[in-house]
Structure formats: C-alpha cells, structure tokens
C-alpha positions in Angstrom: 99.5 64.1 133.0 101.7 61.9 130.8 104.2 63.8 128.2 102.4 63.3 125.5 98.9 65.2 126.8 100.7 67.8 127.7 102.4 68.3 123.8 98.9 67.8 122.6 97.5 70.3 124.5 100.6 73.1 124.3 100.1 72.5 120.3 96.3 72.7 120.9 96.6 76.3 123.0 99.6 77.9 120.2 96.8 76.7 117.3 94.1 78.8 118.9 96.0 81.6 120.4 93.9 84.7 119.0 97.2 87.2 119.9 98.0 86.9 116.3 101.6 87.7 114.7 100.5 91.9 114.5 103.8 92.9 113.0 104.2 90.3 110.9 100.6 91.2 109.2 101.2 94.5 108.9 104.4 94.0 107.5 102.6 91.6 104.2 100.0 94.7 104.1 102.6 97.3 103.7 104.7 95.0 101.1 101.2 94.1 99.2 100.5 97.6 99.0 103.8 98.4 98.1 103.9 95.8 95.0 100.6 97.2 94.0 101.3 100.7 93.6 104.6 99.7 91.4 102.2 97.2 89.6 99.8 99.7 89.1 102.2 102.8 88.2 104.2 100.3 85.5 101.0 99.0 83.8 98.3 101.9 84.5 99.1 103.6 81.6 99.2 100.3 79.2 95.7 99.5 81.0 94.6 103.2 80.1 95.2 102.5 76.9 93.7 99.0 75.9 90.1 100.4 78.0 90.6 103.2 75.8 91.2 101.5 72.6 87.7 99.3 74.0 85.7 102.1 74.4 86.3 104.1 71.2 85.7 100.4 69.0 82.7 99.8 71.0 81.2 103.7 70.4 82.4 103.8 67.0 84.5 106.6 67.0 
C-alpha cells in the first residue's frame, strides 16, 4: 500500500470513529447549562414582566 492510501484511509477511520470526544461533550453541556441558568436568572424577571404586561392588555384588566 502506497503512502498515500494509507493517509486516506487513517483520515477515513478518525472520520468515523463512533468513540466520540465524551469529556469534551459533557463539558459544552455543563457550560450551556451553565450560561442558561445566568441567562435565565438575569432576564426571568424582565420576561415575567413583558408576558405579564401581555396578558393583562390582552384580558383587559
């Protein structure tokens, strides 16, 4: 087998290696999660208020 097969098929195998990178993705969930509740406890009461402010126009009261 010449060089280049053998790059093609190394590059071939590491694209469909089904291992994964299992730290790595739990390391973006915990982050995501992370931004999200900081998101979410800055603007939650801001949101609270403009569904609120929705709500009452829309009943009337």
């Amino acid at each position: 087998m010449n060089t280049l097969t053998r790059r093609i098929r190394s590059q071939w195998n590491a694209w469909h290696d089904d291992t994964g990178d299992v730290p790595g993705w739990v390391l973006i969930t915990l982050m995501t999660a992370g931004l999200v509740i900081v998101i979410w406890g800055l603007a939650g009461p801001a949101l609270s208020g403009i569904f609120q402010q929705a709500i009452n126009r829309v009943s009337g009261l």
